[in-house]
TORZALO-564043 format. One record per atom (N, C-alpha, C): residue in one letter; z, y, x. Coordinates in steps of 0.05 Angstrom, whole numbers, padded with zeros to 5 digits, always signed. Each point is the difference from the previous one (the first is absolute). Example, Ala and Ser with C-alpha at 12.3 -4.5 7.8 and 13.67 -1.06 7.14 Angstrom:
2
A+00156-00114+00264
A+00000+00024-00018
A+00000+00024+00018
S-00014+00021-00007
S+00001+00024+00016
S+00014+00022-00015
***
This chain:
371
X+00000-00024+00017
X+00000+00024-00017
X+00000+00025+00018
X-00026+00010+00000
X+00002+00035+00019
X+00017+00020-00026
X+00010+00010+00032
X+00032+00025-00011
X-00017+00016+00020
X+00020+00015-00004
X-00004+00038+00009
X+00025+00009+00006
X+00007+00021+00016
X+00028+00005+00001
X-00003+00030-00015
X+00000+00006-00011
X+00012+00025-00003
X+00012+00024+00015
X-00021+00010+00016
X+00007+00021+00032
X-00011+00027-00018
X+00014+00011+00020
X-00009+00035+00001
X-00030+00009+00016
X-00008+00012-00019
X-00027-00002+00024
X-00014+00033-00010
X-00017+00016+00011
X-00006+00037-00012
X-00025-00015-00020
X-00006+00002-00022
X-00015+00002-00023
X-00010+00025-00006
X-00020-00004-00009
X-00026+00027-00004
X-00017-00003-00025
X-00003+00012-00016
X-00008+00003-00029
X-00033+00012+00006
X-00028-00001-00003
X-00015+00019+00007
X-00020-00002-00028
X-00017+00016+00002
X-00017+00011-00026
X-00022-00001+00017
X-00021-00004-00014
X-00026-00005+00018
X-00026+00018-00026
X-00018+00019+00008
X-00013+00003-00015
X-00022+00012+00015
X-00016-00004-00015
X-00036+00010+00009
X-00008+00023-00010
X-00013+00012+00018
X-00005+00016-00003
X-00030+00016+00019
X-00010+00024-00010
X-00026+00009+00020
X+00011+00019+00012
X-00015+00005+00037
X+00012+00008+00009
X-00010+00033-00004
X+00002+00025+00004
X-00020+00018-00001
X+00012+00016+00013
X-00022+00021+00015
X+00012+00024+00014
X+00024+00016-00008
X+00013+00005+00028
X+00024+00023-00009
X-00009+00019-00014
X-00024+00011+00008
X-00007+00021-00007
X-00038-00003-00004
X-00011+00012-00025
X-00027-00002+00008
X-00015+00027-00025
X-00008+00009+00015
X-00007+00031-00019
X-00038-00006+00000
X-00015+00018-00009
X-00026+00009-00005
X+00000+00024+00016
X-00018+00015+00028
X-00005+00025+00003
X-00017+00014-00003
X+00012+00020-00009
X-00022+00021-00019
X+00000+00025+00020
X-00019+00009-00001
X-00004+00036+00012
X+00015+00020-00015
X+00007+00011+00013
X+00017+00024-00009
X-00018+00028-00010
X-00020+00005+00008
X-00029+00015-00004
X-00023-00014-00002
X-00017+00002-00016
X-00028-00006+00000
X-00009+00004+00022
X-00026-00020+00007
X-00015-00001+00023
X-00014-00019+00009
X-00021+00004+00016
X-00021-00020+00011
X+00019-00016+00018
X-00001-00034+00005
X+00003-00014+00016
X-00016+00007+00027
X+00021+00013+00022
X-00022+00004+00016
X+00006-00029+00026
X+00023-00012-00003
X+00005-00015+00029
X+00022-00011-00018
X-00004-00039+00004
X+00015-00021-00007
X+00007-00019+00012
X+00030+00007+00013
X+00008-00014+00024
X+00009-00028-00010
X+00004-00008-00025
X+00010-00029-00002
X-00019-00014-00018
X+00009-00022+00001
X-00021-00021-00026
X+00024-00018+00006
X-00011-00023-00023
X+00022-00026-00012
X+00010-00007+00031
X+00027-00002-00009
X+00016-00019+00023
X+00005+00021+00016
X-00003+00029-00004
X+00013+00013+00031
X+00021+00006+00001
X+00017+00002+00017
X+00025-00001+00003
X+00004+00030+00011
X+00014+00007-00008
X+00011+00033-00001
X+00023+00005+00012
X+00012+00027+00006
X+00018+00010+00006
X+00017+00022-00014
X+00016+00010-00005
X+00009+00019-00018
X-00004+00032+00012
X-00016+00014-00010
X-00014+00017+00002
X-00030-00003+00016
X-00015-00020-00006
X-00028-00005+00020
X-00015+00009-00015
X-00022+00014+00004
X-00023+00011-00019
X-00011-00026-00001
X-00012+00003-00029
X-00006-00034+00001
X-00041+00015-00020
X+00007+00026-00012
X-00024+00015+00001
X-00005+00034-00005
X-00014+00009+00006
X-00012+00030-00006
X-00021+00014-00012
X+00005+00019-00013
X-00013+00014-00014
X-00017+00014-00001
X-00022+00006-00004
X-00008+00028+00005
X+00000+00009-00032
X+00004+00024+00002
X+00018+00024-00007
X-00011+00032+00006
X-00028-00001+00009
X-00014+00030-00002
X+00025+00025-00008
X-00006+00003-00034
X+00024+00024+00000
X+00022-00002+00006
X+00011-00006-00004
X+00037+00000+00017
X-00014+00009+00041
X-00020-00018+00001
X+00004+00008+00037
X-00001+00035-00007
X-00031-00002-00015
X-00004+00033+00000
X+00024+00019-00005
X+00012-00004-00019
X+00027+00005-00012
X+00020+00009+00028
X+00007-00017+00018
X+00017+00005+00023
X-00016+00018+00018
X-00016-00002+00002
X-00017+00017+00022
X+00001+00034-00011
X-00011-00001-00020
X+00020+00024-00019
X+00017+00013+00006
X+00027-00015-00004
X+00027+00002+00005
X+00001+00013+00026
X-00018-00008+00021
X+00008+00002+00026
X-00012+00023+00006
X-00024+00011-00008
X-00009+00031-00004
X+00015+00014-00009
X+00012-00003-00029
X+00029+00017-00011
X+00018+00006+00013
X+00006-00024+00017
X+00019+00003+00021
X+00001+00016+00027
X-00022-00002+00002
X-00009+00020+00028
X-00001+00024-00009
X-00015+00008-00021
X+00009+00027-00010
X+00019+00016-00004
X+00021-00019-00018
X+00021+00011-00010
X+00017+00001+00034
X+00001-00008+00015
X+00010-00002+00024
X-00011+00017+00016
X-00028+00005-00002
X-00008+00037+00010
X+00012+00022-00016
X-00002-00006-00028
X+00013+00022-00009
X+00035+00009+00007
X+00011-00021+00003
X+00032-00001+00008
X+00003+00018+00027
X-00012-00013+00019
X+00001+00010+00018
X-00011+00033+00009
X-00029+00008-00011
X-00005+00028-00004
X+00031+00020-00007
X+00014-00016-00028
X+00011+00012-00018
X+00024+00005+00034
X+00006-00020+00003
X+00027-00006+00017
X-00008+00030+00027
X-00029+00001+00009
X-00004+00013+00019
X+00009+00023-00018
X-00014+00009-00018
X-00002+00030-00017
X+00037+00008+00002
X+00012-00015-00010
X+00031-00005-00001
X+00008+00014+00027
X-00003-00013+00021
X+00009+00014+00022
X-00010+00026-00003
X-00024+00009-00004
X-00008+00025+00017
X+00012+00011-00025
X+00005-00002-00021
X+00007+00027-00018
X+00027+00002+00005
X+00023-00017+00010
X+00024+00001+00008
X+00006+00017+00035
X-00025+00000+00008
X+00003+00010+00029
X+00006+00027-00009
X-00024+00004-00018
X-00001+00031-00002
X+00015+00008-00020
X+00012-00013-00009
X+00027+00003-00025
X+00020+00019+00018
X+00012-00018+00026
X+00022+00002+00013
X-00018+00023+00021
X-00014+00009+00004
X-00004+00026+00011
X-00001+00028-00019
X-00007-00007-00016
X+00008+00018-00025
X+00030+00006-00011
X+00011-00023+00006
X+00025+00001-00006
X+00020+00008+00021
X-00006+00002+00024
X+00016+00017+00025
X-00009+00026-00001
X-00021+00010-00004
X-00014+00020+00001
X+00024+00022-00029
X-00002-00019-00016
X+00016+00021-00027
X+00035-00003+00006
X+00000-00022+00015
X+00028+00000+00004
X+00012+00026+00024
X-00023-00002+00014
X-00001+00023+00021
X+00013+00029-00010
X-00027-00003-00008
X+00005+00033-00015
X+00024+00010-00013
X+00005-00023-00025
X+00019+00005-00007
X+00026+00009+00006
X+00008-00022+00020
X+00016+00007+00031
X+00014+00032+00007
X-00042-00001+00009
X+00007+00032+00009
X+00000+00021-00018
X-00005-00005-00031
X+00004+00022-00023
X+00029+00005+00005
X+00021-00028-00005
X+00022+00001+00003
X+00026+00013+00014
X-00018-00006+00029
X+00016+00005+00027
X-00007+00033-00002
X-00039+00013-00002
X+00006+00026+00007
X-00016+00012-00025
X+00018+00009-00010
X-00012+00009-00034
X-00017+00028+00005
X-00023-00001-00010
X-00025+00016+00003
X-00020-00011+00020
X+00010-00016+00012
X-00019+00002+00031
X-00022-00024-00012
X-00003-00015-00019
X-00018-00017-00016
X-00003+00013-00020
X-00017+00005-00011
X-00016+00011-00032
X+00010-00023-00021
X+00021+00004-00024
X+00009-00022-00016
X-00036-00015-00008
X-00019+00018-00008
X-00017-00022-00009
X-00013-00013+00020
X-00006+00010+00029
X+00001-00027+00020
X+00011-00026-00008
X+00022+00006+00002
X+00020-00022-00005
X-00002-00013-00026
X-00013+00008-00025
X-00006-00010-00024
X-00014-00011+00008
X-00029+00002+00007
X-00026-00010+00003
X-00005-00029+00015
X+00031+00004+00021
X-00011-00023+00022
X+00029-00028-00019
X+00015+00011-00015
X+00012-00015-00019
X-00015-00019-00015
X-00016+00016-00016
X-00020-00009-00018
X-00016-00022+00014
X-00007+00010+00023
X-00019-00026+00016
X+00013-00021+00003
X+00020+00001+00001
X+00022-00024+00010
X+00000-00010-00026
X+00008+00011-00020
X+00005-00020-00026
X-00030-00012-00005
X-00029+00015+00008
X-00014-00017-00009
X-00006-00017+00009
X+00008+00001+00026
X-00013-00020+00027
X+00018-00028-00012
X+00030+00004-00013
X+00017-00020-00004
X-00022-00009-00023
X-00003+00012-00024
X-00016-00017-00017
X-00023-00023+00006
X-00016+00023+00022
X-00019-00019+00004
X+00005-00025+00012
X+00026+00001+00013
X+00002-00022+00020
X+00014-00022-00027
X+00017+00004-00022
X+00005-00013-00015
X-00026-00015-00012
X-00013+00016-00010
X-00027-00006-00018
X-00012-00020+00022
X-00007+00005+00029
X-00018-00023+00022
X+00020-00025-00005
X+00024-00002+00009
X+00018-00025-00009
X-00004-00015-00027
X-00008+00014-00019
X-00012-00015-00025
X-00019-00005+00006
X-00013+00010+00011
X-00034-00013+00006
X-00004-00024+00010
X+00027+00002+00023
X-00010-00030+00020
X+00019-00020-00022
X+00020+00008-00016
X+00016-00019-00012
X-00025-00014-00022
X-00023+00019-00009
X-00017-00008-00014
X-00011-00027+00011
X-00017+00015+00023
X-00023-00014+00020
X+00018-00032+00010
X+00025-00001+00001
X+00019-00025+00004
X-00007-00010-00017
X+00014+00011-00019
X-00004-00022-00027
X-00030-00008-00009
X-00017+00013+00005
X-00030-00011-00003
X-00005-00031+00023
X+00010+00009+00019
X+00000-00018+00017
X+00008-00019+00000
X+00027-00005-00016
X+00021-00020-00003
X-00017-00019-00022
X-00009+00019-00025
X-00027-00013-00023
X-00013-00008+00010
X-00017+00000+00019
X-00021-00004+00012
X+00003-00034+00012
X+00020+00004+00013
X+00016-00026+00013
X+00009-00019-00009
X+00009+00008-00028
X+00011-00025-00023
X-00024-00009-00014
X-00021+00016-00006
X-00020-00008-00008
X-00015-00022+00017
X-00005+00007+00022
X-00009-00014+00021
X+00016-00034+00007
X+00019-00002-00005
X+00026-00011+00001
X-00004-00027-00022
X-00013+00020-00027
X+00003-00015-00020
X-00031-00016-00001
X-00018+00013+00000
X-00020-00010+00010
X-00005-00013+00018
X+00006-00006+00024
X+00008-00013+00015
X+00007-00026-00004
X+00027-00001-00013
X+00010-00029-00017
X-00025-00020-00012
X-00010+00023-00011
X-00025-00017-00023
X-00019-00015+00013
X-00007+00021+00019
X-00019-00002+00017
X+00007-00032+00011
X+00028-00004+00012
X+00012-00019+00014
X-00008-00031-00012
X+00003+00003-00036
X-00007-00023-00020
X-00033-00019+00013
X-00015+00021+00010
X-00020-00015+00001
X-00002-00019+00024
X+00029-00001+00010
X+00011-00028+00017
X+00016-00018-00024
X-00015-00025+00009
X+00017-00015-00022
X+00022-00016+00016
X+00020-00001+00007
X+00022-00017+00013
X+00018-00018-00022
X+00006-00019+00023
X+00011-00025-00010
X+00036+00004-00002
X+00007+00000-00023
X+00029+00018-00017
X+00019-00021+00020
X-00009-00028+00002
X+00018-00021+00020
X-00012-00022+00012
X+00001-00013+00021
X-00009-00022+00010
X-00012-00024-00023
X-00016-00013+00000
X-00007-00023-00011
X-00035-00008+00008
X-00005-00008-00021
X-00030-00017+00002
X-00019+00011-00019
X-00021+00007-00005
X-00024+00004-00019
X-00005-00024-00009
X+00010+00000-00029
X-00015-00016-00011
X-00014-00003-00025
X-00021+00025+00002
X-00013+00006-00021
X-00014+00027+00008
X-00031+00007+00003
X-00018+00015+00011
X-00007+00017-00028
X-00006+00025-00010
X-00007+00000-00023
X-00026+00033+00010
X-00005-00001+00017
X-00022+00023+00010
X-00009-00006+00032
X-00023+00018-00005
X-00020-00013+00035
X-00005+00029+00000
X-00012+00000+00026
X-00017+00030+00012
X-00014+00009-00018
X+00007+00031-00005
X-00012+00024-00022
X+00011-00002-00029
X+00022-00023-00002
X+00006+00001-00031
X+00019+00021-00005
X-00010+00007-00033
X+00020+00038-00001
X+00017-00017-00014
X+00025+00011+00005
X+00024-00011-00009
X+00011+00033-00013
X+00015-00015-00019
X+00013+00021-00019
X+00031+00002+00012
X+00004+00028-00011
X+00030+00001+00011
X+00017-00023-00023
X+00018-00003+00013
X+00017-00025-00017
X+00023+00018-00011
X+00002+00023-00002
X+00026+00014-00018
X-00021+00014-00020
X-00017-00001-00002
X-00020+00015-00018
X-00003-00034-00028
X+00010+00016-00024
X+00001-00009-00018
X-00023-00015-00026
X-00016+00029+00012
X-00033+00002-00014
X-00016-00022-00001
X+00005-00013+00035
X-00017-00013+00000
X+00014-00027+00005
X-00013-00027+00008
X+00005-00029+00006
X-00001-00002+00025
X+00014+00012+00018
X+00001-00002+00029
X-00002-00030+00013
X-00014+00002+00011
X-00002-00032+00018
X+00018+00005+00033
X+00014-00022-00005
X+00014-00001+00024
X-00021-00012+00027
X+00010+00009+00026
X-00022-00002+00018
X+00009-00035+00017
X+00032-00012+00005
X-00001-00017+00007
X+00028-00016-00017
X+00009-00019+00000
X+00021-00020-00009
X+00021-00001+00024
X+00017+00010+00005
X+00017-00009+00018
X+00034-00021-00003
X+00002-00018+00010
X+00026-00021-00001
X+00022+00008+00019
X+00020-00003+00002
X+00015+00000+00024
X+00000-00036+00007
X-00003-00001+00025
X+00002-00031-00002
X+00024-00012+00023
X+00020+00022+00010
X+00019-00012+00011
X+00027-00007-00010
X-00007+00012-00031
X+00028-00011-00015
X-00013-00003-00027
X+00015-00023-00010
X-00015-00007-00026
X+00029-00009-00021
X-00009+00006-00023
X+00012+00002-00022
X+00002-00034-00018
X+00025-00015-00006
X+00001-00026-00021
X+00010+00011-00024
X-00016+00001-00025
X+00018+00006-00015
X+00007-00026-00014
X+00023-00002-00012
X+00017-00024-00002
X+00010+00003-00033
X-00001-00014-00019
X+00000+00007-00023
X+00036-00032-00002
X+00019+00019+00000
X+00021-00014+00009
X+00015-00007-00029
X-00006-00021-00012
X+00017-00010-00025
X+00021+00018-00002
X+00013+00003-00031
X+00025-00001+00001
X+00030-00009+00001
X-00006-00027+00004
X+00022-00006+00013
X+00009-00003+00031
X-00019+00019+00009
X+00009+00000+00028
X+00005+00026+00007
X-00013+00017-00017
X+00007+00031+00006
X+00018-00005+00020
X+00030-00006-00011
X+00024+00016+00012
X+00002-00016+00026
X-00018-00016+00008
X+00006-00001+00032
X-00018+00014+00018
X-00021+00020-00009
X-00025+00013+00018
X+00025+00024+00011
X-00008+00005+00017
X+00010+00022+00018
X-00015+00007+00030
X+00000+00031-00004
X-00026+00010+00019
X+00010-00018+00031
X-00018+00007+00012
X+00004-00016+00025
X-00002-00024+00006
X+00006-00019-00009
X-00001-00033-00007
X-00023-00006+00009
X+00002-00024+00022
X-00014-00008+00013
X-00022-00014-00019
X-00020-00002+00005
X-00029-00017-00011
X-00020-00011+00009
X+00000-00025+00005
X-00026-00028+00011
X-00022+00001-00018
X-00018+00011+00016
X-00030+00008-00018
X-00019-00026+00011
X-00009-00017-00019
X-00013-00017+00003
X-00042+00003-00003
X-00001+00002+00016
X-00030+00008-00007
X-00022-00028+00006
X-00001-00011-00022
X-00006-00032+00015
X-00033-00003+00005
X-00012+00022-00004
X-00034+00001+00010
X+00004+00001+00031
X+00022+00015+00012
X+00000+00010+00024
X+00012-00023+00011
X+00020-00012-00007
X+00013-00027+00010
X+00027+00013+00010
X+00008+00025-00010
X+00021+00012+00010
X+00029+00016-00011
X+00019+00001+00006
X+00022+00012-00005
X+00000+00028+00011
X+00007+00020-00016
X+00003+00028+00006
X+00028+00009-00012
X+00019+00012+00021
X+00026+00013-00013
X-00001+00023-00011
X+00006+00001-00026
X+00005+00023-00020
X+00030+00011-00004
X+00003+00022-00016
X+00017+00007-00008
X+00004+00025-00023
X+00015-00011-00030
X+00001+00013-00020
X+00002+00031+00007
X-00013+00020-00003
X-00011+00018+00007
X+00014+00023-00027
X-00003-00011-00015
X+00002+00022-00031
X-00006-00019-00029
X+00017+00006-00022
X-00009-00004-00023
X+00002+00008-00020
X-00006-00003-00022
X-00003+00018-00018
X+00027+00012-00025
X+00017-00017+00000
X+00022+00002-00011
X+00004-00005-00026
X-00016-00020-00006
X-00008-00005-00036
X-00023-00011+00003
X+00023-00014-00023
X-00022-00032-00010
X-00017+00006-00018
X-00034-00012+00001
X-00011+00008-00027
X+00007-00014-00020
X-00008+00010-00018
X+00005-00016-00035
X-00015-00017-00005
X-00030-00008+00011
X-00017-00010-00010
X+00002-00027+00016
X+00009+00004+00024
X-00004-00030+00024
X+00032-00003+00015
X+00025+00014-00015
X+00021+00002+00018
X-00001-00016+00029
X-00020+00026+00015
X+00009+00005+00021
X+00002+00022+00012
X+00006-00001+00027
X+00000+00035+00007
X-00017+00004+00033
X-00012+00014-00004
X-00023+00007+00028
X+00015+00007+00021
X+00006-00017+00021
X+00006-00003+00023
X-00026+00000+00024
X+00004+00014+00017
X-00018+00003+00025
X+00019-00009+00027
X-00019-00014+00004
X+00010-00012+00036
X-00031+00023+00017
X+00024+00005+00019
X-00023+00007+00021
X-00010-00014+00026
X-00023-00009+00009
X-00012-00018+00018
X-00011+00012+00032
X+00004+00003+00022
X-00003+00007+00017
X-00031-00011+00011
X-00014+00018+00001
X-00035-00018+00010
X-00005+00005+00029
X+00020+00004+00020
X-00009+00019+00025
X-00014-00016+00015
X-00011-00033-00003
X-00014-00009+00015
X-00028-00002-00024
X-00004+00014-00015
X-00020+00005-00025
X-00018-00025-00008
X+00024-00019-00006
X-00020-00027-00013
X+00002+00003-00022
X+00011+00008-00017
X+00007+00002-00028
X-00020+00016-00009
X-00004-00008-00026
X-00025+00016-00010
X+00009+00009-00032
X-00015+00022-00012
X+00005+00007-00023
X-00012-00026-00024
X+00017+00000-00012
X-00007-00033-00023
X+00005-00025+00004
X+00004-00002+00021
X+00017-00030+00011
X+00024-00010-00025
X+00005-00020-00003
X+00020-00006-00019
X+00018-00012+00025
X+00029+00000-00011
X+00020+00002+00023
X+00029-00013-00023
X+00016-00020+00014
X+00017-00011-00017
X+00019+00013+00011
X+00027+00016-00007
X+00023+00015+00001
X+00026-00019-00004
X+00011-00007+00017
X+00025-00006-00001
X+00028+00010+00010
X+00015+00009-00029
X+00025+00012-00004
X+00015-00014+00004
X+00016+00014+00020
X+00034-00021+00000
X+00018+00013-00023
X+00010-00011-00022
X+00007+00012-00019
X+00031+00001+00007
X+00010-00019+00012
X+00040-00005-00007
X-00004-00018+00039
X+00020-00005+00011
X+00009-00010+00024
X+00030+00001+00003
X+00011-00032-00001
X+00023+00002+00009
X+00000-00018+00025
X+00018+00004+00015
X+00000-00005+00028
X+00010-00025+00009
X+00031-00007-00019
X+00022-00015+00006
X+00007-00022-00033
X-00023-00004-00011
X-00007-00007-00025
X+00009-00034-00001
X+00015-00014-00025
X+00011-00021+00005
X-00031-00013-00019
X-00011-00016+00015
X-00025-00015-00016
X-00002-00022-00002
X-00013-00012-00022
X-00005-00035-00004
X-00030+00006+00002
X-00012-00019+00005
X-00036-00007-00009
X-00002+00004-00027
X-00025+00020-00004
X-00011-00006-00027
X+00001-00025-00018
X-00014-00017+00013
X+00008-00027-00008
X+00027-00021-00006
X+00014+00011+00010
X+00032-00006-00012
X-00003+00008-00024
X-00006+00022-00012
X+00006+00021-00025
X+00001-00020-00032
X+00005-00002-00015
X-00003-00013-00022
X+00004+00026-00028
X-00018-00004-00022
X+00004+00017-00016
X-00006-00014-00026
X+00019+00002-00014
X+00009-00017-00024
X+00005+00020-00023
X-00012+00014-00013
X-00008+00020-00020
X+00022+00028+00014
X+00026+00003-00003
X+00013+00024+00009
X+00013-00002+00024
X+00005-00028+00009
X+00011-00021+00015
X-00016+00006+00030
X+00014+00009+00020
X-00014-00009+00018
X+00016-00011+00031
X-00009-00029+00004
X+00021-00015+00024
X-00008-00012+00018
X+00020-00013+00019
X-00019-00017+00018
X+00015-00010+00000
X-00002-00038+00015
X+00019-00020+00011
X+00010+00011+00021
X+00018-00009-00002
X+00019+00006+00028
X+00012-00031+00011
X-00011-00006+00016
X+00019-00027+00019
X+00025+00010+00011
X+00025-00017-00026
X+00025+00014+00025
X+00009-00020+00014
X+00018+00005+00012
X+00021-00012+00025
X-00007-00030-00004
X+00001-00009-00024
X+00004-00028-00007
X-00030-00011-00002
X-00018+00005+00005
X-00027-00004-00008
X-00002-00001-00028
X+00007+00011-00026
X-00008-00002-00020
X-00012+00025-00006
X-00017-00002-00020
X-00024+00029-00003
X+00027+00011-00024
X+00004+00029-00006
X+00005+00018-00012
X-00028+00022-00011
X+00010+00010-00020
X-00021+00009-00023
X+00007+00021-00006
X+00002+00015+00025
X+00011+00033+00000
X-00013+00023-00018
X+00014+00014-00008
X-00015+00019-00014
X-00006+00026+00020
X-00021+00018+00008
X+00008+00017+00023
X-00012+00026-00013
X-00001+00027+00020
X-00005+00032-00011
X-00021-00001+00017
X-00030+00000-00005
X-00015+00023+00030
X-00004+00021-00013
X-00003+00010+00039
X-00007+00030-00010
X-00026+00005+00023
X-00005+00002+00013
X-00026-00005+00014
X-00019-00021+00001
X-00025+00005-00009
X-00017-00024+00004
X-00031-00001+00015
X-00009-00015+00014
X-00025+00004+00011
X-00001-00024+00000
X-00028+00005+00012
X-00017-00034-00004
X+00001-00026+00003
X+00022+00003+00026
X+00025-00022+00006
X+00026-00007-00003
X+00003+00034-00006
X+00033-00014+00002
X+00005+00012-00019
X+00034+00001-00013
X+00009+00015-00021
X+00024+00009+00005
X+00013+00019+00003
X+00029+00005+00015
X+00026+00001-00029
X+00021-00013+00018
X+00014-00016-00024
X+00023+00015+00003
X+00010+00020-00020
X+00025+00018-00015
X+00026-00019+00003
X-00009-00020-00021
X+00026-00010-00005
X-00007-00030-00003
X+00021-00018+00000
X-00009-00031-00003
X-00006-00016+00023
X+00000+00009+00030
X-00011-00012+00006
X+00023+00011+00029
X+00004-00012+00020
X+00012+00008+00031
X-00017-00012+00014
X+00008+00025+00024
X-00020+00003+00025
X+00013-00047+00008
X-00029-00007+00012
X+00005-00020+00020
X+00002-00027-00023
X+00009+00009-00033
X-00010-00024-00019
X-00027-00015+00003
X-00008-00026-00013
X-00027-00008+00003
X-00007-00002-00024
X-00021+00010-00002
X-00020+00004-00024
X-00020-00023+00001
X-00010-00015-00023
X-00028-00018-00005
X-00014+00020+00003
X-00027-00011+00022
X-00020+00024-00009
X-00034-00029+00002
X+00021-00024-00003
X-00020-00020-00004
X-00012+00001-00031
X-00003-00031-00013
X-00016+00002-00030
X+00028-00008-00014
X+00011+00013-00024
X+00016+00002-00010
X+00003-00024-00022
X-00021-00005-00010
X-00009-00027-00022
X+00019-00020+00010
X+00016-00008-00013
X+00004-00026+00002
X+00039+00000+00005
X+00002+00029+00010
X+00025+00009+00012
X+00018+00006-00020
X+00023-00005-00007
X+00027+00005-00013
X+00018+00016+00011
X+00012+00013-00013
X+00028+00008+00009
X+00022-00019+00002
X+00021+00005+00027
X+00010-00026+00000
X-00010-00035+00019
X-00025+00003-00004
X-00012-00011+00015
X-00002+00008+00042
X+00005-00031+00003
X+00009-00002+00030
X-00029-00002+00014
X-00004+00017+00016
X-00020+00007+00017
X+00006-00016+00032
X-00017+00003+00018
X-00007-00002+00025
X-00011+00022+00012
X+00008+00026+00000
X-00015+00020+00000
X-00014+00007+00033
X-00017+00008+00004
X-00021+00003+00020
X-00005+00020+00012
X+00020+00027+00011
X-00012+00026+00013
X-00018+00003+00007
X-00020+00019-00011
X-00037+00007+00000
X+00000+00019+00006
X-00010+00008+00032
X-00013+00035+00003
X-00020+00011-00020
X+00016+00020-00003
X-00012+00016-00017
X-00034+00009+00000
X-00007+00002+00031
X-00024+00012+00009
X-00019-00029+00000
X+00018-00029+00002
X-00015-00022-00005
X-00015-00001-00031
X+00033-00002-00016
X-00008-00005-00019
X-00027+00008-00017
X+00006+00034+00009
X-00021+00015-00008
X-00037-00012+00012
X+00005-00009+00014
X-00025-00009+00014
X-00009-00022-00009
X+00022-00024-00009
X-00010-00013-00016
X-00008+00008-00020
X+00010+00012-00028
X-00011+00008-00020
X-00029+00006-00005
X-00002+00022+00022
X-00030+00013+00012
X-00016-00017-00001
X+00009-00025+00012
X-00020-00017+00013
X-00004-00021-00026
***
């Protein structure tokens, strides 16, 4: 009669589900301005960098547009500077006008008669206008600035636009999807009017996305981080994942809830659409008291195993599990560490009944079964 002892051994609960694999990330790119395809640096399968021009534009008005800007700018920047020269010279002669009346005044002061009072009016007067004018040139150049400063933001802004008719790659990945060739006019893609066609398909392909449609009765063991064995069996390979994010609610229609594992591709065998088997470790105890599955007996609410005691007679224990996986079942109550359990064919066996019992490795037993 094969027994079992009843040892402690770490037990592992896991959830296994399928799933497709798909990019972390995978957008459509569109032009930001209308324009002729003038230069198309990628086609299917190219592999990119995050910011690589991958194509360009031509864009006639916008160039004309900046070149513009840059005449405005030279101007308004002659005008500044004239203004800035004018500025000095009416201040030179401000402050000679203005010693000149201070002079006088002076000497009206110091020797009364020896200056004519309207001398002294006259060269006053020059001084206050010379001050105006020099106020009034300081608005001028404050003008001619600020024309300048317009000039520059304009240029600035145009510029930007101008910039669109580079198309760059928003992050690293792969083309996989061509949707224009040399000279095709592409529409701006924020323009509403029309049906903009995007110019290429881009994937990220060094990290890829499982989404995992996770029953509800396992909800309450997902938790971010949790390690995950990605089975991808076209490839013949195991890839380590890990619960990444989920959604926090079950649907109504399939109670489950959208769980994403994320997949690391940095040696880029993985491909977008691959189907990939996900296995969750749901529960793990370490120091778990277990019998073999096959010990287990279940008799409508009833559930027991023989136990061979001291005396060789079988007992018809009643026991509690609380962990179960494919082999083993870990035993609450009913059962002590180092007892022997039947985990032979039970037919024929009584309670009470005197055995010969037979200690069977577990890793044997199992191998027979298999076999």
């Amino acid at each position: 009669m094969g027994v079992v002892k009843a040892a402690r051994k770490p037990l592992e609960r896991h959830l296994t589900v399928s799933s497709e694999l798909v990019p972390f990330q995978e957008i459509d790119v569109y032009a930001k301005e209308s324009g002729y395809v003038r230069q198309l640096s990628v086609d299917y399968g190219s592999h990119v960098k995050a910011g690589q021009v991958m194509a360009v534009l031509e864009i006639p008005e916008l160039e004309l547009q900046v070149r513009q800007d840059d005449a405005a700018i030279r101007n308004a920047t002659d005008q500044t500077t004239h203004a800035e020269h004018e500025l000095g010279r009416i201040e030179a002669e401000h402050r000679v006008l203005h010693l000149q009346a201070d002079r006088l005044s002076g000497v009206a002061k110091s020797n009364p008669g020896l200056v004519a009072q309207q001398e002294v009016d006259d060269w006053q007067g020059k001084d206050l206008a010379s001050e105006a004018q020099v106020e009034a040139s300081k608005a001028n150049l404050q003008a001619a600035e600020s024309q300048l400063a317009e000039a520059q933001a304009k240029r600035e802004h145009d510029q930007v636009l101008f910039d669109y008719s580079k198309i760059v790659a928003p992050f690293a990945g792969v083309v996989t999807q061509r949707y224009a060739n040399l000279g095709t006019l592409v529409q701006a893609g924020t323009s509403s009017s029309t049906q903009a066609m995007p110019l290429v398909r881009l994937s990220q392909d060094d990290l890829f996305r499982l989404v995992i449609p996770v029953p509800e009765s396992y909800v309450r063991y997902i938790r971010i981080g949790d390690a995950v064995n990605v089975r991808v069996s076209s490839l013949n390979r195991d890839f380590p994942g890990k619960v990444s994010r989920f959604s926090i609610d079950v649907k109504e229609d399939t109670r489950t809830m959208h769980t994403e594992v994320d997949v690391r591709n940095t040696d880029r065998t993985l491909m977008p659409g691959l189907y990939a088997e996900a296995t969750l470790t749901l529960e793990r105890k370490d120091r778990a008291l277990a019998v073999p599955i096959q010990a287990v007996n279940h008799e409508g609410t009833r559930t027991t195993v023989y136990v061979v005691d001291s005396a060789g007679r079988i007992e018809d224990r009643n026991v509690a599990l609380g962990l179960e996986t494919a082999s083993d079942a870990e035993v609450l109550a009913g059962v002590a560490e180092g007892e022997m359990v039947v985990v032979g064919d039970r037919a024929g066996l009584k309670p009470g009944q005197e055995v010969r019992p037979q200690t069977v490795e577990l890793i044997d037993y199992q191998s027979q079964k298999e076999e």
